[in-house]
N, C-alpha and C positions, 0 to 999 in steps of 0.2 A: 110812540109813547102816549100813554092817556092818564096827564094826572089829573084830571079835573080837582084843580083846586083855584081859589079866588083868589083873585090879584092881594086881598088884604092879610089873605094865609100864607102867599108867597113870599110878600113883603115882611111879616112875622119872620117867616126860614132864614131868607137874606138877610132881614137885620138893613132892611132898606128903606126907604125915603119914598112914600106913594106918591106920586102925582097923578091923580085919576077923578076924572068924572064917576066913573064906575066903579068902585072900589071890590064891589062883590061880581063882577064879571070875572065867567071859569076861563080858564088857560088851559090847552090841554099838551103842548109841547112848544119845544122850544128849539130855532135854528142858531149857527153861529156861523153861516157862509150866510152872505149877503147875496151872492148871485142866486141862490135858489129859493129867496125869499117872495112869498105869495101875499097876498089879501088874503088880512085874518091873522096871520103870523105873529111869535112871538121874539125879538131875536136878542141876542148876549150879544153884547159889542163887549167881546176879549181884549183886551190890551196885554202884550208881552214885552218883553224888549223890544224888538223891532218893526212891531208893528201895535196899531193904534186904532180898532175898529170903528171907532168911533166916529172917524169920518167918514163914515158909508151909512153912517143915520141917515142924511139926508137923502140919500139914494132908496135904502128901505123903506121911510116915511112914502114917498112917492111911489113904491112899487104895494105899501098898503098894509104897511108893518102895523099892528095894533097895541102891541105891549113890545118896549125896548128897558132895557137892564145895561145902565151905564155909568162908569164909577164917576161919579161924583166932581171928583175935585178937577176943578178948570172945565167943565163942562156947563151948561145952562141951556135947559127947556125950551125947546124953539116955541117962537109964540105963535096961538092960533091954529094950534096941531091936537087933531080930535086922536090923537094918541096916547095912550098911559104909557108913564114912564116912571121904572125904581129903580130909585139911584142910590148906588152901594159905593161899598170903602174899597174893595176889590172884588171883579168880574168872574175871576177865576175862583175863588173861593165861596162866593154866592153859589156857583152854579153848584161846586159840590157841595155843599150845606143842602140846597133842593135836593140831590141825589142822596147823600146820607141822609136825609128824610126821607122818602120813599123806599130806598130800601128796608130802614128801622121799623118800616110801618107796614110790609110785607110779608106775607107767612109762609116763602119759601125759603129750602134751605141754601144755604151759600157756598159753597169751592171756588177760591182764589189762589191760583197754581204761578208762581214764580222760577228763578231758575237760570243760570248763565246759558244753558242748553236745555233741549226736548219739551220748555215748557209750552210751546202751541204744538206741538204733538199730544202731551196729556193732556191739556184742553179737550183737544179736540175727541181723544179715545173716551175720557171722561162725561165729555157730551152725550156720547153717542150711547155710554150705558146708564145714564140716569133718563134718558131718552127712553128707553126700554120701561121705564117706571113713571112716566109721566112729564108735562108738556115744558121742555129747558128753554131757558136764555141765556146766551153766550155772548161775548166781543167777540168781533172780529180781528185779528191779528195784529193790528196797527193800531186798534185803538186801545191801546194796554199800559195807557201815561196817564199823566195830570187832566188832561182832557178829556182823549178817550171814554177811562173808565165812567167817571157818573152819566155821561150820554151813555153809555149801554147800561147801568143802574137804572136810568130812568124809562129803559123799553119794558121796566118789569109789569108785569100784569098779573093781575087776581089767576087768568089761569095757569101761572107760572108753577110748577112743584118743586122744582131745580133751577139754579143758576150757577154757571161754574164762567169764572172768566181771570183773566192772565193776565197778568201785573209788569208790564217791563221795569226798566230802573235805569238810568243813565249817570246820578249821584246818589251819596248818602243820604237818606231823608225820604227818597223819592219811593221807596216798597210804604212807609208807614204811612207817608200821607196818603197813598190811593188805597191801602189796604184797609186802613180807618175807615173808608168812605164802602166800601162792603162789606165789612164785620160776618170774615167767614166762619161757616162752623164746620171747615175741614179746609188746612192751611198748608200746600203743598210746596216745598222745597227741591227741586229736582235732583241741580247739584250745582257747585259755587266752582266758577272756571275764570278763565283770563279773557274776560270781554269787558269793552268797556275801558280797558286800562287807562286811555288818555283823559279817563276824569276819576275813576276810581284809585290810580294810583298804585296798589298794591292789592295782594289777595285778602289780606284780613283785613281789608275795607268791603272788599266784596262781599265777604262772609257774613260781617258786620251787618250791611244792608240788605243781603238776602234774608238775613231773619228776624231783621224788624216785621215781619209778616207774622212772627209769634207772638207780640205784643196784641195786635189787633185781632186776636181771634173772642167768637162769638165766646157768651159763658158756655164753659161747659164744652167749648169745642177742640178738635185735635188736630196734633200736628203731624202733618205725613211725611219724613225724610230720607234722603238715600241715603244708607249706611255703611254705603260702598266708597265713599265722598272722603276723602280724608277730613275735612276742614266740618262736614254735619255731620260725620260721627260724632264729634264731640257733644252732640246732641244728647245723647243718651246719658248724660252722665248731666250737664248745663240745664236742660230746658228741665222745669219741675210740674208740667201740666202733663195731660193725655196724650198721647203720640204712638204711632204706627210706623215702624222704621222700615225699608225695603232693601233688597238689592239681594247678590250672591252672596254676602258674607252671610259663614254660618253665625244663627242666633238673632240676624236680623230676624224682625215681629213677620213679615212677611217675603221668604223666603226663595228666591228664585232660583229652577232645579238648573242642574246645565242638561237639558234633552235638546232634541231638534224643534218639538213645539214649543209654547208657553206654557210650562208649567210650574207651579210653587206650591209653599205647605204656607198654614197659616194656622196658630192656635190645634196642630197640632195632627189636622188634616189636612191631606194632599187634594189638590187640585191640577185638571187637566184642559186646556184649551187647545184645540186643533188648529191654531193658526201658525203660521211661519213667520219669526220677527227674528230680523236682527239683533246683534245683545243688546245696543243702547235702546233699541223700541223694545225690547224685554224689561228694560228698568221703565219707561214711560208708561209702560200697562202695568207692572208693579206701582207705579206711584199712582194711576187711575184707578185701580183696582183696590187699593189702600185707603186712598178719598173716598171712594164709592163705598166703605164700611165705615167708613167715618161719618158718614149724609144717611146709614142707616138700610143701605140696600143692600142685595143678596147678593150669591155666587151665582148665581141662576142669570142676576142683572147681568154683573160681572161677563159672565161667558157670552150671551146674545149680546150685548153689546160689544164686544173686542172682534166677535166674530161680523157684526156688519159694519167694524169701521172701516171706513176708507181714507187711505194717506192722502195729504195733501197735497197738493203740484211744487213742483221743486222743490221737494226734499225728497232727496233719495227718490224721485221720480224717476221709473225705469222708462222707456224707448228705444223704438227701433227705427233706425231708418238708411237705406242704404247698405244695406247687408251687416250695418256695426249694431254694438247694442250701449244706447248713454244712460250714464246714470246724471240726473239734471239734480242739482242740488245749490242751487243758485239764489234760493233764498237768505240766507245769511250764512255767512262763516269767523271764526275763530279759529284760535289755535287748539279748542278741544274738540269741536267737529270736523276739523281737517284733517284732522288723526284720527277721527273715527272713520270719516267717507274715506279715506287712503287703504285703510286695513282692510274695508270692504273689498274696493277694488282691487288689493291685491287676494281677496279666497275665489278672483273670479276666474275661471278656465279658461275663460276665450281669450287668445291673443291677439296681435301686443294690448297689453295692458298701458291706456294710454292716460294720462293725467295733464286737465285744460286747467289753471290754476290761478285766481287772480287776487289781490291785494284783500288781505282782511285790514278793515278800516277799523278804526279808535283804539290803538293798543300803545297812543304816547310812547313817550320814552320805551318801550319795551317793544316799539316794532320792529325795529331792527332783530333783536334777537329771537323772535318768535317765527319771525320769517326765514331765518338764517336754521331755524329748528326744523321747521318744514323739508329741508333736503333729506334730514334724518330719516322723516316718517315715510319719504318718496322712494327713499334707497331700500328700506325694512321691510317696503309692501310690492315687491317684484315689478315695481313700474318701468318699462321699457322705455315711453315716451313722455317727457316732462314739457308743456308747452305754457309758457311763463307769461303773467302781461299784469301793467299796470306798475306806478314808481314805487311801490316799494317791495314786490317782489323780485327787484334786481339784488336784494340782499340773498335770496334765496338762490339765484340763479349762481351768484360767487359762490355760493359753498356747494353745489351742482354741477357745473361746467366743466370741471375734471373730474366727476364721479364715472368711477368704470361701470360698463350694462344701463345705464342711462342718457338716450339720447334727447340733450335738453337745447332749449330755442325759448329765448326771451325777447321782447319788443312791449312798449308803454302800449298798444291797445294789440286785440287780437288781430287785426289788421295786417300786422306783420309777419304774420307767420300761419295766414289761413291758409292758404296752397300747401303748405310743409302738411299741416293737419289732417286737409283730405287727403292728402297723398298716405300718408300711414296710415288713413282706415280705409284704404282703396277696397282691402280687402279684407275687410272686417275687422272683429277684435273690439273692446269695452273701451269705454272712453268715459271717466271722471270728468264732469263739468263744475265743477264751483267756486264762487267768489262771495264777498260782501254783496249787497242788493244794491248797491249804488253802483256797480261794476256792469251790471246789465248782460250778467254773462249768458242768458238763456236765448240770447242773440246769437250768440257762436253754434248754435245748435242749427239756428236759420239759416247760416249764411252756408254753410257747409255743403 
């Protein structure tokens, strides 16, 4: 990050309290881990619920902190300390106010892509063809919250031409606040699914929250949605701005064919990409592909870009090892990508078709039944072998355990039933790996 700006312009953004010998000395970024604080640095002492950065000032000061950003109230100025320090009303809110300044002050354009599923997929695809047109900045996957995003706002730079970066959400509220804070001008909605449940509660909260993301868009800018979605269709009819809808449904604005490569009509001509995707990476390059004319670029972009992206590591990451072939997909799971990864593995040829399966986390009150929904999608998709772990895919395994052509094995970690596993791919055959990311299931690939 380089914003070269002065303590007493920052203090302006913040809405902060200068304590400074120097009031016009440049700051050019800002840390908020104390352990990798240098001489010269500038650092946010965050305070959250559980935690209270503020006691590791003293720690920073001595490792050679120069500017610290600390709320105010019950705190006081150590004395004798050739340090500046601007003290605000809230930490968290300062630092994005700095970020929504630097972005607003910016003359690249913005894509902030959202989404219960595939949105760091289109992220990522979407990168990779504004990439083709000039020099992006992206978040990194994790960092797509309250935190996160304005720390990757703030990596923008003069040669920046594109920014496309991915919005998580975990309650109501949480798309508009970080979505304000980048005021995109092309506002992607994937598709609105059952994640999340143990704080969202219900789906038309999720709906809800996924499209606070339409509030916040730049003037002038569009909304990209899948019109395949039951719950953003309604889009077409509800949102009264710009918008580019996707998916198979005929009459969506960009239109996806069923061929074996990617291909769609748009405005009336047809369009061709040589790549091989999946249907749900078929709607993730429609909704990239949708952005990318939304931000003003071409089909030309469009096509070099889908054709040099490359998927990310555990999702739907294929591997071989041991004469079997795994599909790794162990970065997160839900109930709508565990019915997509199951469908896959079952159009796969090679047998037995075996399924590693582990607890999807946050679905509240609804885990039971979404797990219990899972045997459905196990039986539907020719899966031979069902290998269960974790507490609450024991709902899954009672509606499994008498299923005919399904031989199913549960235990709370993989532990239990790693010998059963190799022994079913002794001699080959596909093996589904996925769970939530807390479940560390790309560990069962190792031990095997």
């Amino acid at each position: 990050m380089k914003l070269n700006l002065s303590l007493s312009k920052i203090a302006e953004i913040m809405d902060a309290k200068l304590v400074s010998a120097h009031p016009e000395e440049k700051v050019a970024s800002f840390v908020t881990d104390s352990r990798v604080v240098a001489p010269g640095d500038a650092f946010i002492a965050l305070k959250g619920q559980k935690h209270d950065a503020r006691r590791f000032i003293p720690d920073v000061l001595k490792k050679g902190a120069s500017v610290i950003v600390a709320e105010a109230e019950g705190f006081t100025v150590p004395e004798n300390s050739n340090a500046s320090f601007l003290l605000v009303e809230d930490a968290l809110k300062a630092l994005q106010a700095l970020a929504k300044y630097h972005r607003v002050n910016s003359t690249l354009k913005v894509a902030a892509v959202t989404g219960s599923n595939g949105k760091s997929t289109t992220k990522q695809m979407l990168r990779a063809i504004c990439e083709t047109a000039g020099e992006t900045v992206a978040n990194m996957g994790n960092f797509n919250n309250q935190f996160g995003v304005p720390f990757s706002l703030l990596e923008i730079q003069d040669k920046h031409k594109y920014g496309v970066f991915e919005l998580g959400a975990s309650k109501e509220g949480d798309i508009e606040e970080i979505a304000s804070l980048a005021v995109p001008d092309a506002a992607v909605i994937t598709n609105v699914g059952p994640s999340h449940l143990e704080f969202f509660h219900d789906m038309e909260t999720v709906f809800r929250t996924k499209t606070e993301i339409a509030k916040c868009l730049n003037f002038g800018g569009t909304l990209v949605y899948n019109a395949d979605d039951e719950f953003l269709s309604r889009l077409k009819t509800e949102f009264k701005g710009k918008s580019i809808s996707f998916g198979f449904t005929p009459g969506a604005d960009l239109q996806i064919l069923e061929t074996d490569n990617f291909s769609f009509t748009y405005k009336g001509e047809a369009y061709v990409i040589d790549v091989k995707l999946e249907r749900h990476d078929k709607l993730n390059a429609a909704a990239a592909a949708g952005a990318a004319i939304a931000l003003g670029l071409y089909m030309d972009n469009v096509k070099k870009g889908l054709l040099s992206f490359t998927p990310m590591p555990m999702r739907l990451e294929r591997v071989e090892k041991n004469g079997a072939h795994f599909i790794l997909d162990c970065y997160n799971a839900n109930p709508a990508s565990m019915k997509n990864a199951l469908e896959i593995l079952g159009r796969e040829a090679a047998s037995p078709r075996v399924a590693v399966l582990g607890d999807m986390k946050e679905l509240g009150a609804s885990s039971k039944e979404y797990h219990r929904l899972l045997a459905r999608y196990v039986q539907d998709n020719r899966v031979e072998y069902a290998f269960l772990a974790g507490p609450e895919m024991k709902y899954a395994y009672e509606a499994l355990k008498s299923a005919p052509g399904v031989k199913t094995f549960y235990a709370l970690t993989p532990q239990g039933w790693k010998k059963e596993l190799s022994a079913a791919l002794a001699k080959g055959g596909t093996c589904l790996v996925k769970a939530s990311r807390s479940m560390n299931f790309e560990n069962v690939l190792k031990e095997i």
